[in-house]
C-alpha positions as CSV (number, residue, x, y, z in Angstrom):
1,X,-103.2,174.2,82.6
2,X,-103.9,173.9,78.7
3,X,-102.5,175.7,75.9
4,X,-104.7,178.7,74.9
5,X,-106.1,178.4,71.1
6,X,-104.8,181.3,69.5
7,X,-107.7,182.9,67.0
8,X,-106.4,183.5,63.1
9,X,-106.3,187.2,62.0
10,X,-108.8,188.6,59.3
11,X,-106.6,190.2,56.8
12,X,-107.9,193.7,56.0
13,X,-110.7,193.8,52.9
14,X,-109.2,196.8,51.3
15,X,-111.3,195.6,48.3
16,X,-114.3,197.5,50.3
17,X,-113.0,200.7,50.8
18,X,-113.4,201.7,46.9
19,X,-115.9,201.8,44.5
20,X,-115.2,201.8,40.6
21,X,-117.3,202.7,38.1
22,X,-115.9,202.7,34.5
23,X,-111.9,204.6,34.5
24,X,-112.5,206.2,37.7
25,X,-111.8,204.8,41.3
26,X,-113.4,206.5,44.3
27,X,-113.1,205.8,48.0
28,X,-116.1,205.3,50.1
29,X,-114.9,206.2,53.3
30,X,-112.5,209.6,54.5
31,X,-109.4,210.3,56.0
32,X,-108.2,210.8,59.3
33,X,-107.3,214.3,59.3
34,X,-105.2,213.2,61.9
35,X,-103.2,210.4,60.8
36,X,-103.2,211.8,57.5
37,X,-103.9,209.8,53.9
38,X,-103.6,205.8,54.0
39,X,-105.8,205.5,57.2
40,X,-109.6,205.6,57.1
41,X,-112.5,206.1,59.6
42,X,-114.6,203.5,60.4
43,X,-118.5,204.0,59.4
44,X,-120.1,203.6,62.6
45,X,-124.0,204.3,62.9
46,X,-123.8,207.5,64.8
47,X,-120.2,208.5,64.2
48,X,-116.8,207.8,61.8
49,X,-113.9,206.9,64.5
50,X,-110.2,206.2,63.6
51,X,-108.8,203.0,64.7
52,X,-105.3,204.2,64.8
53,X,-105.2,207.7,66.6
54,X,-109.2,207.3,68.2
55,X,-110.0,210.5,66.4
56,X,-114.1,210.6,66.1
57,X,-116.6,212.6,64.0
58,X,-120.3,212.4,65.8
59,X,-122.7,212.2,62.6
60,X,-125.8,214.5,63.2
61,X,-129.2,213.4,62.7
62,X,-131.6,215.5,60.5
C-alpha cells in the first residue's frame, strides 16, 4: 500500500471577522456565550453554530 497524501491546513482568515471603518474596529460575527470571548460562531444560513463547544443559535425567518 501507498503513502496517503496528507492535505495542507488553511490558516484561519481572522482578517474577515472585523470590519473597520475610520478609528473604530467592529466584529462581524458574536461570541459563544459558551466558550466565552476569542471564539466566534460560524454564520451559517439558518443558524450561528460554534465550532469549539457545538453550541447553536437557529436564526428565525420573518
Amino acid at each position: 500500500m501507498g503513502k496517503k497524501k496528507k492535505n495542507p491546513k488553511k490558516p484561519m482568515q481572522v482578517w474577515k471577522l472585523y470590519q473597520s471603518s475610520g478609528d473604530k474596529t467592529e466584529r462581524k460575527n458574536k461570541f459563544c456565550p459558551k466558550c466565552g470571548e476569542g471564539t466566534f460562531l460560524a454564520n451559517h444560513k439558518d443558524r450561528l453554530t460554534c465550532g469549539k463547544c457545538s453550541y447553536t443559535e437557529m436564526i428565525s425567518k420573518k
